[in-house]
FIZALO-714853 format. One record per atom (N, C-alpha, C, O): x negated, y negated, z negated. Coordinates in Angstrom, 2 decimals, padded with zeros to 5 digits. Each point is the difference from the previous one (the first is absolute). Example, Ala and Ser with C-alpha at 12.3 -4.5 7.8 and 13.67 -1.06 7.14 Angstrom:
+---------+---------+---------+
!      xx !      yy !      zz !
+---------+---------+---------+
! -013.19 !  005.69 ! -007.80 !
!  000.89 ! -001.19 !  000.00 !
! -000.90 ! -001.20 !  000.00 !
! -001.04 !  000.02 ! -000.66 !
!  001.39 ! -001.07 !  001.38 !
! -000.82 ! -001.19 ! -000.06 !
!  000.77 ! -001.09 ! -000.73 !
! -000.51 ! -001.11 ! -000.17 !
+---------+---------+---------+
***
This chain:
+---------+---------+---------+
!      xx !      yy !      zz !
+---------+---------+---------+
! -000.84 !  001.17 !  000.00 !
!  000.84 ! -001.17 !  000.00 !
! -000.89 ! -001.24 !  000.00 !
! -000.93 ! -000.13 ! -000.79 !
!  001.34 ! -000.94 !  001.90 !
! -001.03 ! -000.97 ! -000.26 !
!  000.96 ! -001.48 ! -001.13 !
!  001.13 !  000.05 ! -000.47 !
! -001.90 ! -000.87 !  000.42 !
!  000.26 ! -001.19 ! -000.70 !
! -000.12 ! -000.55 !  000.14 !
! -001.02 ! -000.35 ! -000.60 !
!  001.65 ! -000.87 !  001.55 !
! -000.26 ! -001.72 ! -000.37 !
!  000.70 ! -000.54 ! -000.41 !
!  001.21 !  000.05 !  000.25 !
! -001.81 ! -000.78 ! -001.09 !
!  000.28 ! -001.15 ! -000.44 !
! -000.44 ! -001.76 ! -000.30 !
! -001.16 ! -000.41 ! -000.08 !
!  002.01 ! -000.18 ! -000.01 !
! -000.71 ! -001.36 ! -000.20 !
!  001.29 ! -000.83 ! -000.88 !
!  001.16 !  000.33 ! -000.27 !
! -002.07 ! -001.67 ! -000.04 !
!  000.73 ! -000.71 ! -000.76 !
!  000.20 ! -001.67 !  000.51 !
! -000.83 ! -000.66 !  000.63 !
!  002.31 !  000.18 ! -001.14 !
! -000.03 ! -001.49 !  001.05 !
!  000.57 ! -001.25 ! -001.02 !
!  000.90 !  000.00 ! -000.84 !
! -001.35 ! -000.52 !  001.07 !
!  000.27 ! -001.03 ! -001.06 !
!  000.07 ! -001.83 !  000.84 !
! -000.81 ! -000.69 !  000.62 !
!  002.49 !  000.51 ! -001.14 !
!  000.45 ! -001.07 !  001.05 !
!  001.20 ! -001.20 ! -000.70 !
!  001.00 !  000.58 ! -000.42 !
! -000.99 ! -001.67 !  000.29 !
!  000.51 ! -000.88 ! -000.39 !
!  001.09 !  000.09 !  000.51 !
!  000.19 !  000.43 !  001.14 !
!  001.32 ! -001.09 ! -002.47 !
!  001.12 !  000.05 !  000.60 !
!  001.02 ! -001.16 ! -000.95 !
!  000.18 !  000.18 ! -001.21 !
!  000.25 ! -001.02 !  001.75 !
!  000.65 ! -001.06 ! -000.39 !
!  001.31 !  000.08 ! -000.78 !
!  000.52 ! -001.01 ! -000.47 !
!  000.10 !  002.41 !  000.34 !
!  000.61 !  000.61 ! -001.08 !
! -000.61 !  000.53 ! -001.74 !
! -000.85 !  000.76 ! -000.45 !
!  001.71 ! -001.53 !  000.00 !
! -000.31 !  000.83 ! -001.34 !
! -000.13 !  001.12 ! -000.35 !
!  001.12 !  000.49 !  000.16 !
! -001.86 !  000.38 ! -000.58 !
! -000.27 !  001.13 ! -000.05 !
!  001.13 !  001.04 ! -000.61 !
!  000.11 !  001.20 !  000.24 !
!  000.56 ! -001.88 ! -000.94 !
!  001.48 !  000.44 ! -000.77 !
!  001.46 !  000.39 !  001.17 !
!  000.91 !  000.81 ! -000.14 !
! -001.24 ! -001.93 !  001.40 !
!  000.97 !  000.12 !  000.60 !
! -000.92 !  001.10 !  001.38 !
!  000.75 !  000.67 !  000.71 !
! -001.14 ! -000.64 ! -000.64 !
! -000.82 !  000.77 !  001.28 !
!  000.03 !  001.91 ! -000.23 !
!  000.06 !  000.94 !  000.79 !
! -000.15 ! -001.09 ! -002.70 !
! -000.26 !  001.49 ! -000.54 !
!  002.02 !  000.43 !  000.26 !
!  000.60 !  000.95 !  000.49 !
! -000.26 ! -002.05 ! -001.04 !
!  001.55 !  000.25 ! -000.28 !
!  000.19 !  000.66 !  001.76 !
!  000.39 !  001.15 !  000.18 !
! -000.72 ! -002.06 !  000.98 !
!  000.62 !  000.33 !  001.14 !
! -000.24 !  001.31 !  000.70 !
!  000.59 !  000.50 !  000.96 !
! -001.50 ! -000.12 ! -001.59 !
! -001.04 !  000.74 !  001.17 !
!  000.31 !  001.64 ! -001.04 !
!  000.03 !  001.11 !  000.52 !
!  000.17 ! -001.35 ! -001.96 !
!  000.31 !  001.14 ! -000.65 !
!  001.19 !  000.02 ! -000.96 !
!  000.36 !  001.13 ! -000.34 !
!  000.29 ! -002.11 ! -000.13 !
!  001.00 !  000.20 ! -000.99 !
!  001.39 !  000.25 !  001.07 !
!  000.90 !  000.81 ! -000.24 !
! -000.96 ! -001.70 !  001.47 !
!  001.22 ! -000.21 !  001.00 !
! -000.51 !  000.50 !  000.84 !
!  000.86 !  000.11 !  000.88 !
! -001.82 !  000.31 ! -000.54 !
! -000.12 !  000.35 !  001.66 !
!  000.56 !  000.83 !  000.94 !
! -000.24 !  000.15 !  001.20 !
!  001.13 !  000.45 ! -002.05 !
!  001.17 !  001.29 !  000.09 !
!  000.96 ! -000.94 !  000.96 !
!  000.12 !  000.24 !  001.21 !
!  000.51 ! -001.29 ! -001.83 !
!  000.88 ! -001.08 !  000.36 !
! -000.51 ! -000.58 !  000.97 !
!  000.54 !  000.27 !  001.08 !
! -001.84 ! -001.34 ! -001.04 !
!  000.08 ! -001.27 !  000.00 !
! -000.87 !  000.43 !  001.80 !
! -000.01 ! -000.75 !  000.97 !
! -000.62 !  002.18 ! -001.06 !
! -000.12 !  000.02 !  001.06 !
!  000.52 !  000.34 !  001.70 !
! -000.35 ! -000.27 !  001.15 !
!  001.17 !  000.85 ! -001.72 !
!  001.25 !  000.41 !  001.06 !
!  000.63 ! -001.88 !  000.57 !
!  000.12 ! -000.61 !  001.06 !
!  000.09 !  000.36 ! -002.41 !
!  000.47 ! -001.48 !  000.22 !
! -000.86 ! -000.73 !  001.00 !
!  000.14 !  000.15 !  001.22 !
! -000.85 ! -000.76 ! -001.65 !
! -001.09 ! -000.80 !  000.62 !
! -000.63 !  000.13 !  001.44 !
! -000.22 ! -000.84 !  000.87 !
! -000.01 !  002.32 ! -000.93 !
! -000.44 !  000.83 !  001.44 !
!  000.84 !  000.73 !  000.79 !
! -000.68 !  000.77 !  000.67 !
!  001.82 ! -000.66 ! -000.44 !
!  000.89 !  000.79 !  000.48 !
! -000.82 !  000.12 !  001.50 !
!  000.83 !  000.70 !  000.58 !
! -001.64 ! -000.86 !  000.17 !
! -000.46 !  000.11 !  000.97 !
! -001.25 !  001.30 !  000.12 !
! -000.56 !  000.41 !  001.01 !
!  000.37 !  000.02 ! -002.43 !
! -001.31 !  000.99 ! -000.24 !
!  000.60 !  000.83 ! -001.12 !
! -000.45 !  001.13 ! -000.17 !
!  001.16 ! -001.46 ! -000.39 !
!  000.32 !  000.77 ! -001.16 !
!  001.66 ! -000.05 ! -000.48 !
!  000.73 ! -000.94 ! -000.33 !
! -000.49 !  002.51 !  000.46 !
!  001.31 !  000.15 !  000.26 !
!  000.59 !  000.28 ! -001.29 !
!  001.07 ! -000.53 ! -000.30 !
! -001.67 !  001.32 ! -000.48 !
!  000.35 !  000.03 ! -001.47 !
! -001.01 !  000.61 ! -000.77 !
! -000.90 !  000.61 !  000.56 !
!  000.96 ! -000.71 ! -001.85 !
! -001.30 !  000.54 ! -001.19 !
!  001.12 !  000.97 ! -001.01 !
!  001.02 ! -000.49 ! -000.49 !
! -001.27 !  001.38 !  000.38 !
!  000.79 !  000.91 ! -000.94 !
! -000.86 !  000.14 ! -001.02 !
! -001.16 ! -000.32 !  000.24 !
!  001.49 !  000.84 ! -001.62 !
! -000.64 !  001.08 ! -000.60 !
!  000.35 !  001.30 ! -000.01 !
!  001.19 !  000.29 ! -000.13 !
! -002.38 !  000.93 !  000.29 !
!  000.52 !  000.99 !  000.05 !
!  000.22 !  000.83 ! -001.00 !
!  000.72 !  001.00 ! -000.08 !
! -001.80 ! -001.83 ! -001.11 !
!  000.09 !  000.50 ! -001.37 !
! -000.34 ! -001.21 ! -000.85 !
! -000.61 ! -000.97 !  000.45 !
!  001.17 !  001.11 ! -002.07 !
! -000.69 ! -001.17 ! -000.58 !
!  000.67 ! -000.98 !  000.42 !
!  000.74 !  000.09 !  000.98 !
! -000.95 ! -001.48 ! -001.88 !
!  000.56 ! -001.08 ! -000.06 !
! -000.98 ! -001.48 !  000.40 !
!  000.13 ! -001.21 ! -000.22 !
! -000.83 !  001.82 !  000.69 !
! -001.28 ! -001.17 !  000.30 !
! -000.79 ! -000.34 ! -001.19 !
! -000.44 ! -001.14 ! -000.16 !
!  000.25 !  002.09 ! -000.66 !
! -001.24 !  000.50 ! -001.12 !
! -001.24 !  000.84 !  000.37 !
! -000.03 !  000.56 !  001.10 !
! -000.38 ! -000.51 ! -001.46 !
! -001.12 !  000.89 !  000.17 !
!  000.56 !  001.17 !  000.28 !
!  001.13 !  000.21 ! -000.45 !
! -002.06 !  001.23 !  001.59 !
!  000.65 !  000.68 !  000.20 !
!  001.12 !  000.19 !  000.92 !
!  000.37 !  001.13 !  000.32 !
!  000.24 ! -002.28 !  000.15 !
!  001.16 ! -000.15 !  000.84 !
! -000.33 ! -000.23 !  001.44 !
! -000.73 ! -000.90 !  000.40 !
!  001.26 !  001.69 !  000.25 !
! -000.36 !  000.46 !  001.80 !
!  001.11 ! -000.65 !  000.55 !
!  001.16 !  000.30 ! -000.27 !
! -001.63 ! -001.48 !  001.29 !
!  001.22 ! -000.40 !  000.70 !
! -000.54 !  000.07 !  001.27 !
! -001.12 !  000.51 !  000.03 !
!  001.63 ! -000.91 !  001.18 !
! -000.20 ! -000.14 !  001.17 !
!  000.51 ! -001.09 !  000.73 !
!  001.04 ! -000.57 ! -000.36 !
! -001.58 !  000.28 !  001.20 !
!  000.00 ! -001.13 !  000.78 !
!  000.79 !  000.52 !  001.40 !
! -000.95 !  000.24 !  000.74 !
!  001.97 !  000.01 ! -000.10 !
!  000.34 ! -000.07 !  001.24 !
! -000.15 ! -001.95 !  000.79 !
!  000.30 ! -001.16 ! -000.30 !
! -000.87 !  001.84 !  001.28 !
! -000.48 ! -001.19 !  001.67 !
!  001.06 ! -000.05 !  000.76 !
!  000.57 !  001.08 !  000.18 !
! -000.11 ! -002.06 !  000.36 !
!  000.82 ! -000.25 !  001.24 !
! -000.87 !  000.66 !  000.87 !
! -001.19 !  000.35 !  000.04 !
!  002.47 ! -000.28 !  000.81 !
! -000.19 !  000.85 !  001.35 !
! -001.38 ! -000.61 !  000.94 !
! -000.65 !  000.75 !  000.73 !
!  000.42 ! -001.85 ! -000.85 !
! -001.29 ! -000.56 !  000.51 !
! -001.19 !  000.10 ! -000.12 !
! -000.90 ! -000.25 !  000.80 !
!  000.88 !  000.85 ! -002.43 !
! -001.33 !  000.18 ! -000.22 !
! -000.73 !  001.34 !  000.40 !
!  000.77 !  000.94 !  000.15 !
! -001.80 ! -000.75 !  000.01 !
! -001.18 !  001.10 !  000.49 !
!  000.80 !  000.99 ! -001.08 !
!  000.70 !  000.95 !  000.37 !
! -000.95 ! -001.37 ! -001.98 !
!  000.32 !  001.27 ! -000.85 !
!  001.13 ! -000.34 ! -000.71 !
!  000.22 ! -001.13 ! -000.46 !
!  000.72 !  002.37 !  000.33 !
!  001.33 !  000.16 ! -000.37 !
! -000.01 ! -000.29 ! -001.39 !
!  000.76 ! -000.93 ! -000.28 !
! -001.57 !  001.58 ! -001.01 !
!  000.02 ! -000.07 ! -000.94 !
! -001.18 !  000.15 ! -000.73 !
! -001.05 !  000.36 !  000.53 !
!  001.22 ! -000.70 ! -002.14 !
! -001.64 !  000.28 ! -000.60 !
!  000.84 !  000.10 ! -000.75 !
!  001.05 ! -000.65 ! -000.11 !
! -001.81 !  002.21 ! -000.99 !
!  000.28 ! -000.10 ! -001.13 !
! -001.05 ! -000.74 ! -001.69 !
! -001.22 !  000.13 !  000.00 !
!  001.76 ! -000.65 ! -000.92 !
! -001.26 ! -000.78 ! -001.23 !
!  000.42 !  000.96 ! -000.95 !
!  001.20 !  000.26 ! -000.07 !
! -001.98 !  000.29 ! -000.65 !
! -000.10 ! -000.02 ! -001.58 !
! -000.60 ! -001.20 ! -000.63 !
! -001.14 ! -000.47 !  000.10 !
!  002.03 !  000.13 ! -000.68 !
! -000.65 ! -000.81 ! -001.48 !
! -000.54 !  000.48 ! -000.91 !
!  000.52 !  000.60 ! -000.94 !
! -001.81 ! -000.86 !  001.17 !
! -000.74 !  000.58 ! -001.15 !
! -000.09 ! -000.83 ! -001.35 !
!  000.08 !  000.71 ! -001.00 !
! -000.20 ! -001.85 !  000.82 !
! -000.68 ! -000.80 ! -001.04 !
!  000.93 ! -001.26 !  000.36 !
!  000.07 ! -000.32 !  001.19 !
!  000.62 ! -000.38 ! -002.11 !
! -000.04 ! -001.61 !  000.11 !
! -000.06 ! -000.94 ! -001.16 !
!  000.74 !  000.61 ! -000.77 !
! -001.08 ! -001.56 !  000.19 !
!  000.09 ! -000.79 ! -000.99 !
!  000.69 ! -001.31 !  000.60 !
! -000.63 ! -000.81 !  000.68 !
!  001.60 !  000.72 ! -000.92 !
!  000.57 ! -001.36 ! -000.17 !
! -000.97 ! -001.52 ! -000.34 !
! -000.30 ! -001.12 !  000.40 !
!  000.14 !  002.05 ! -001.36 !
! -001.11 ! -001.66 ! -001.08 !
! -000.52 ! -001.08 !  001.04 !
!  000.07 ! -001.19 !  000.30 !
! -001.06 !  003.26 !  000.28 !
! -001.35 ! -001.19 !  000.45 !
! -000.04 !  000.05 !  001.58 !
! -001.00 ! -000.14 !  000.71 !
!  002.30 !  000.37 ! -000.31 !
!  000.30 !  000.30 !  001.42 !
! -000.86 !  000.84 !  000.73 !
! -000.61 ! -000.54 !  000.92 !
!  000.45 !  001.54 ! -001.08 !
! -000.60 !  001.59 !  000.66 !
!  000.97 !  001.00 !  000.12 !
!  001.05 !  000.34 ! -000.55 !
! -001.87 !  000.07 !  001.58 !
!  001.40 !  000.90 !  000.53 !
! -000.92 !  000.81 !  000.93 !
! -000.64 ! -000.67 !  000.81 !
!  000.39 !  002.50 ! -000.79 !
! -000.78 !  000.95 !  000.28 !
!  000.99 !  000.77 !  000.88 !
!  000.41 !  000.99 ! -000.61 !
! -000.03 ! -001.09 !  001.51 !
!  000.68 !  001.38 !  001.01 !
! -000.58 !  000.41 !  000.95 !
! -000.98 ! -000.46 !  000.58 !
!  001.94 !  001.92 ! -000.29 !
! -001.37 !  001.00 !  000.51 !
!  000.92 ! -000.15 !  001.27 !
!  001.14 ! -000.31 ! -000.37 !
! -001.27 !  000.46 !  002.19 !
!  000.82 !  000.30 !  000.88 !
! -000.43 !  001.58 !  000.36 !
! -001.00 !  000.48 !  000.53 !
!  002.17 !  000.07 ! -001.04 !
!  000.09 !  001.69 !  000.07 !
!  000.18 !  000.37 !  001.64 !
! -000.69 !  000.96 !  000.36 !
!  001.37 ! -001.49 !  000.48 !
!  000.42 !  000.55 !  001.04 !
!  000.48 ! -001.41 !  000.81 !
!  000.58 ! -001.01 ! -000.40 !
! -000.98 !  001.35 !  001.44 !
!  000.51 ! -000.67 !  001.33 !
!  000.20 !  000.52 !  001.09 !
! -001.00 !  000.46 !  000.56 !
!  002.18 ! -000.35 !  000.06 !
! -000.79 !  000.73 !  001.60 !
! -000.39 ! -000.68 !  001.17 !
!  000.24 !  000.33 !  001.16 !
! -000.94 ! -001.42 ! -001.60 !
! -000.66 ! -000.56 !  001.10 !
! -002.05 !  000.72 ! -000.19 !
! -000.99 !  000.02 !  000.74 !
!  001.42 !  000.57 ! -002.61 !
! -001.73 !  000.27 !  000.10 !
!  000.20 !  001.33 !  000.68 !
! -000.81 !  000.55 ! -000.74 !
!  001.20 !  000.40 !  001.50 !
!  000.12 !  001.06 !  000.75 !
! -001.37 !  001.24 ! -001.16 !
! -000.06 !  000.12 ! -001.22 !
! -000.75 !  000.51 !  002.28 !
! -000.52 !  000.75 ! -001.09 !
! -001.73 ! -000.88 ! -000.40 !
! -000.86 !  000.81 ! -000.34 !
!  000.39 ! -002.29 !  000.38 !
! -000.86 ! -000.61 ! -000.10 !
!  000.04 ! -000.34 ! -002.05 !
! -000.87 ! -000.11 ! -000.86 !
!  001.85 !  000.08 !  000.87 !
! -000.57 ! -000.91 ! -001.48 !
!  001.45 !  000.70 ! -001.20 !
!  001.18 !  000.19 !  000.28 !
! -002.05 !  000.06 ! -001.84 !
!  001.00 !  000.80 ! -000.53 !
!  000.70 ! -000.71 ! -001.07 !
!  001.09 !  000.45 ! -000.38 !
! -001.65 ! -001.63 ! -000.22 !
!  000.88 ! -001.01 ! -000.15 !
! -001.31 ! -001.35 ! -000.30 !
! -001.20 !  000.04 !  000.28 !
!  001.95 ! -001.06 ! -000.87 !
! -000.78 ! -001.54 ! -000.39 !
!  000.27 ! -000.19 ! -001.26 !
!  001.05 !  000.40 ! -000.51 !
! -002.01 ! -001.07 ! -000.16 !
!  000.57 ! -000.55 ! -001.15 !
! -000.69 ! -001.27 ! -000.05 !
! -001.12 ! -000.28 !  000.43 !
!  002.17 ! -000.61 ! -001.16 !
! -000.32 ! -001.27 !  000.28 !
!  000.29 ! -000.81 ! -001.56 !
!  001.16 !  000.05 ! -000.42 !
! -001.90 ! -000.57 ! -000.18 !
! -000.13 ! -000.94 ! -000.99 !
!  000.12 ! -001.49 ! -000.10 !
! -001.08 ! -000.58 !  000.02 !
!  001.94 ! -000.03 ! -000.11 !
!  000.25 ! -001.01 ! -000.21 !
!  000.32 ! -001.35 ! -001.28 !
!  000.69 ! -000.11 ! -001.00 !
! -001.53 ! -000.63 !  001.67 !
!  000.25 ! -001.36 ! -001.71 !
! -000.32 ! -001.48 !  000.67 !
! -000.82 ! -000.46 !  000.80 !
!  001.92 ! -000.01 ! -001.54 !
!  000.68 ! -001.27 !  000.17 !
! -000.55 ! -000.88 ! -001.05 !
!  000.38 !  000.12 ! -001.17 !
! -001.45 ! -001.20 !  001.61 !
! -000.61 ! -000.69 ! -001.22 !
!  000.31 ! -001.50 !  000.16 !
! -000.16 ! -000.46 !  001.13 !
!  000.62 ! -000.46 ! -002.21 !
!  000.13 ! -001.23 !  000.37 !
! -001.05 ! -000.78 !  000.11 !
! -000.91 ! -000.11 ! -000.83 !
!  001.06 ! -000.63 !  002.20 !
! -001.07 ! -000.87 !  000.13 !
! -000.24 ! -001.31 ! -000.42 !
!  001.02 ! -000.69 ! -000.03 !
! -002.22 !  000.05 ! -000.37 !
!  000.32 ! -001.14 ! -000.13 !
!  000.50 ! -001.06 !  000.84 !
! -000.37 ! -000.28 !  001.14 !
!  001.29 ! -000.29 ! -001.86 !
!  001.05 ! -001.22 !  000.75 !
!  000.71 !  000.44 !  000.40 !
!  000.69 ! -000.69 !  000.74 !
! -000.34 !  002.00 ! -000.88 !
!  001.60 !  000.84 !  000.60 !
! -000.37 !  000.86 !  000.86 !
! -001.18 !  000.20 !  000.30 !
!  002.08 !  000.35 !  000.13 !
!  000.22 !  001.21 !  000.76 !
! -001.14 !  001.55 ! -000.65 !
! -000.15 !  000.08 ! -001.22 !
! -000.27 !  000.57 !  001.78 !
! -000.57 !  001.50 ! -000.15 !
! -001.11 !  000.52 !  000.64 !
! -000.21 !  000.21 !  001.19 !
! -000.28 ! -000.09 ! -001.92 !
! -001.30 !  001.12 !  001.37 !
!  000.64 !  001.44 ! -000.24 !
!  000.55 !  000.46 ! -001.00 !
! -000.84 !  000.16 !  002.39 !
!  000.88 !  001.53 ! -000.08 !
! -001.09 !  000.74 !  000.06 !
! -000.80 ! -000.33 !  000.88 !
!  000.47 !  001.35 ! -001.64 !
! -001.08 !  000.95 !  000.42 !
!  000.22 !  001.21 !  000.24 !
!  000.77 !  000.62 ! -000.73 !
! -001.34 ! -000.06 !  001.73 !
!  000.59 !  001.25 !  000.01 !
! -000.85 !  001.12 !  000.27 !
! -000.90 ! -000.27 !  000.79 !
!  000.92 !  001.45 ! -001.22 !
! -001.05 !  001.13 !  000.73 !
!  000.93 !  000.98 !  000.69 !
!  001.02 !  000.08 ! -000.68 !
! -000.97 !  000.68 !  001.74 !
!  000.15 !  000.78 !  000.32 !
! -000.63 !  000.96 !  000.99 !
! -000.67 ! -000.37 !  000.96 !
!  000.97 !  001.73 ! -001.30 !
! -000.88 !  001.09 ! -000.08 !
!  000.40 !  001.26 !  001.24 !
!  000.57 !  000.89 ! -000.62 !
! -000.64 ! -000.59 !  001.78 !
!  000.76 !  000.67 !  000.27 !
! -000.80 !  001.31 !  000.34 !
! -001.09 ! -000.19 !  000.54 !
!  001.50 !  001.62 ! -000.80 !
! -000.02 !  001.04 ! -000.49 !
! -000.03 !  000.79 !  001.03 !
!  001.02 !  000.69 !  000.07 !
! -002.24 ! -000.41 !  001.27 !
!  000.75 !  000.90 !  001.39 !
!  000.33 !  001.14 ! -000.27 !
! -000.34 !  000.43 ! -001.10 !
!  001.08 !  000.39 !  001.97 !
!  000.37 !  001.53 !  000.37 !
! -001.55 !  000.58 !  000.42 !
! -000.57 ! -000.33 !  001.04 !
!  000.02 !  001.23 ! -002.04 !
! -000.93 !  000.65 !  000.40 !
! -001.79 ! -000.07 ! -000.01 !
! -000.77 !  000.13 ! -000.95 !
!  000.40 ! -000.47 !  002.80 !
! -001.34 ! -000.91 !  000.19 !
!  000.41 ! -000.27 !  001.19 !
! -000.73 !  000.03 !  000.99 !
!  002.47 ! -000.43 ! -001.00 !
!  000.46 ! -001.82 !  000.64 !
! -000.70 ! -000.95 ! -000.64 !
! -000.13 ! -000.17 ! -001.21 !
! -000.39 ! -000.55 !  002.30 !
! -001.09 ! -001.15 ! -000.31 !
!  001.16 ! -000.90 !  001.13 !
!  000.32 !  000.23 !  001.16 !
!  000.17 ! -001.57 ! -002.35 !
!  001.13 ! -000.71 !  000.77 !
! -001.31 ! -000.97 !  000.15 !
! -001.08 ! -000.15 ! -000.59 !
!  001.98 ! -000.61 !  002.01 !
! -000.55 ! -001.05 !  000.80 !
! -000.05 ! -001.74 ! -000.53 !
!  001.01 ! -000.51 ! -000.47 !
! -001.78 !  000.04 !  000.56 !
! -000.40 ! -001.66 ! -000.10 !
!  001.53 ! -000.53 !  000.28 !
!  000.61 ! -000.50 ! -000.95 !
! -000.09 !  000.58 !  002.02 !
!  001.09 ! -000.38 !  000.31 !
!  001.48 !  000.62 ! -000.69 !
!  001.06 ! -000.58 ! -000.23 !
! -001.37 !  001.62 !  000.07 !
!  001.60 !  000.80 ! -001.09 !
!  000.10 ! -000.46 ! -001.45 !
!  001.01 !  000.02 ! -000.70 !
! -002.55 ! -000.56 !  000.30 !
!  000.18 ! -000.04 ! -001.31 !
!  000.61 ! -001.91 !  000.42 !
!  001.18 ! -000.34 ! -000.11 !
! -002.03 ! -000.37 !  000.45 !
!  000.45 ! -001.22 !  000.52 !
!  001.65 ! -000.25 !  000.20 !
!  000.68 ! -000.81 ! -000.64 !
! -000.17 !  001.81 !  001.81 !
!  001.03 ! -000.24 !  000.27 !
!  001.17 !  000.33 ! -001.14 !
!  001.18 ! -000.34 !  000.09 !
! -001.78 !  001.05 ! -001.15 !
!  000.88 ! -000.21 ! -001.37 !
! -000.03 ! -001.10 ! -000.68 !
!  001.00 ! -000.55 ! -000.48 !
! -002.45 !  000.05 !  000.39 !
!  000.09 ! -001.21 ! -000.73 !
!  000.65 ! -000.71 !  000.38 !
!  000.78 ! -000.39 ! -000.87 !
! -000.60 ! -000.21 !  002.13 !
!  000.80 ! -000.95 !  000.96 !
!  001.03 !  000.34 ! -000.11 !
!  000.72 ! -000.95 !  000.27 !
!  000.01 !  002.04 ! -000.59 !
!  001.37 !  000.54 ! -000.22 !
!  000.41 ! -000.49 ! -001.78 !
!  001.08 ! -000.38 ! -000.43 !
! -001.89 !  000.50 ! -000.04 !
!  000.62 !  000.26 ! -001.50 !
! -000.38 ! -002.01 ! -000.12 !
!  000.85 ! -000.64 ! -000.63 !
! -001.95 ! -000.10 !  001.17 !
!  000.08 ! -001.37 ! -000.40 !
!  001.01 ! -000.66 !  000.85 !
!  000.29 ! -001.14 ! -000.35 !
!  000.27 !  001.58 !  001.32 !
!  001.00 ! -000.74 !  000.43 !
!  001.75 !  000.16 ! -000.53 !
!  001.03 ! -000.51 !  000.45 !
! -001.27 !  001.42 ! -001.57 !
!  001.24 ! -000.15 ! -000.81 !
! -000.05 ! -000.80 ! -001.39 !
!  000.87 ! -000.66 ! -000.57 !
! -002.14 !  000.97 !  000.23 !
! -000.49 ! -001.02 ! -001.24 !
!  000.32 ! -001.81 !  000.80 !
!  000.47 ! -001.06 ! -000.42 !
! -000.90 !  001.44 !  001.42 !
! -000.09 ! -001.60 !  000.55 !
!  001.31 ! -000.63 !  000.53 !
!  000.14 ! -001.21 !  000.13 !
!  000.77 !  002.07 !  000.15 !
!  001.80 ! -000.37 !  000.10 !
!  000.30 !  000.15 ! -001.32 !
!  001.18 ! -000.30 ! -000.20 !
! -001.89 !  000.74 ! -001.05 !
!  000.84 !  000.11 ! -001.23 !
!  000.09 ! -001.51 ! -000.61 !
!  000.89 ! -000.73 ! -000.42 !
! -002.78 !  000.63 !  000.65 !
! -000.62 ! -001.01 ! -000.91 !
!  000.47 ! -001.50 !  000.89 !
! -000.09 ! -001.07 ! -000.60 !
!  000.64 !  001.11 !  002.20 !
!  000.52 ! -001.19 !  000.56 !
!  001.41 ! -000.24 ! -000.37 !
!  000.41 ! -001.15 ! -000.14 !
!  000.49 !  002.37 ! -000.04 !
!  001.28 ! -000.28 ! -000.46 !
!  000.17 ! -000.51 ! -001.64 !
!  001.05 ! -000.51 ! -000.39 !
! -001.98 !  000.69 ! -000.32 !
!  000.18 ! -000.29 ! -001.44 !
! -000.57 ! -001.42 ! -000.25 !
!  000.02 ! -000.40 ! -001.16 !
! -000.57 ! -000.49 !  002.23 !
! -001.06 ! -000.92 !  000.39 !
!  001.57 ! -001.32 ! -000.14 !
!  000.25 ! -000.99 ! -000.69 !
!  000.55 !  001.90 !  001.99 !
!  001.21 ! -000.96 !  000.61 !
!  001.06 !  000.32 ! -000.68 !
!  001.07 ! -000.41 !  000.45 !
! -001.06 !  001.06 ! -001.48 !
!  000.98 !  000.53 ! -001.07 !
! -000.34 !  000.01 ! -001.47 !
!  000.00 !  000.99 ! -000.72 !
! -000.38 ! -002.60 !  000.28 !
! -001.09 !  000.32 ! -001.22 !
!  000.92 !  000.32 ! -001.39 !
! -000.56 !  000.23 ! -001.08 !
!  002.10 ! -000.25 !  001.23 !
!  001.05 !  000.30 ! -000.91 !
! -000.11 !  001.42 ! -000.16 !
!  000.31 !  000.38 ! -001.13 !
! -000.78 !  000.85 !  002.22 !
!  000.38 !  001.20 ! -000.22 !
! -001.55 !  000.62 ! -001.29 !
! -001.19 ! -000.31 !  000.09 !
!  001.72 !  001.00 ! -000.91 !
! -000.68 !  000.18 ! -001.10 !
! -001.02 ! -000.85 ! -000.67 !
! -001.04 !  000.36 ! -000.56 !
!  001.61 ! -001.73 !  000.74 !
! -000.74 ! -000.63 ! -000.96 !
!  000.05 !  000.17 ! -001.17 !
! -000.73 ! -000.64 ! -000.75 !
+---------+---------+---------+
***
């Protein structure tokens, strides 16, 4: 099994309180809402959005991949961290056996957050994934952070 990983660390003009709230306390909700163009609904399949709790993500018909499934592994409220693992997708076919990804929301000075994040992803075997597959996730997963963190920007009432 191979391993990469890396870590990214990036400024964000949201409070770190409202960014953790969107992205993990509502994201069940708030993302179907917001994105109806990529994301068709978020279920849980177990669990209540605690630790332990497996939900899934179904994609509109547009997107490359239909669904991903998360375990929640770890979250603290407090200090805005939040640890989930992506168990299954079928866009990773037989290349990669899941990701795990670590996340924390720190306030910056004069407002808003630095987001840090590591994630780790885990191949099928001695699948050795490509410069570009691992990329083209990142570009996938920051362009929902980046419709989260623009809608909460032009919506500064929602979980303040």
């Amino acid at each position: 099994m191979g391993v990469i990983s890396f870590e990214e660390e990036f400024p964000c003009p949201v409070a770190p309180h409202r960014m953790f709230h969107a992205l993990f306390e509502d994201a069940h909700n708030l993302m179907p809402k917001i994105m109806p163009h990529a994301i068709k609904n978020v279920e849980f399949l177990s669990g209540d959005g605690g630790p332990g709790s497996l939900q899934q993500v179904n994609f509109s018909d547009a997107s490359p991949a239909k669904y991903v499934k998360n375990r929640l592994d770890f979250k603290d409220k407090e200090n805005f961290v939040c640890n989930y693992t992506v168990t299954e997708c079928d866009a990773f076919g037989d290349k990669v056996d899941y990701i795990t990804n670590e996340v924390k929301f720190e306030a910056a000075p004069g407002g808003g957050c630095i987001c840090k994040t590591k994630t780790t992803y885990h191949s099928k075997g001695d699948t050795v994934l490509s410069e570009e597959q691992v990329k083209a996730g990142k570009e996938n997963s920051m362009g929902m952070y980046k419709f989260v963190e623009n809608y909460l920007v032009e919506n500064p009432h929602v979980y303040a």
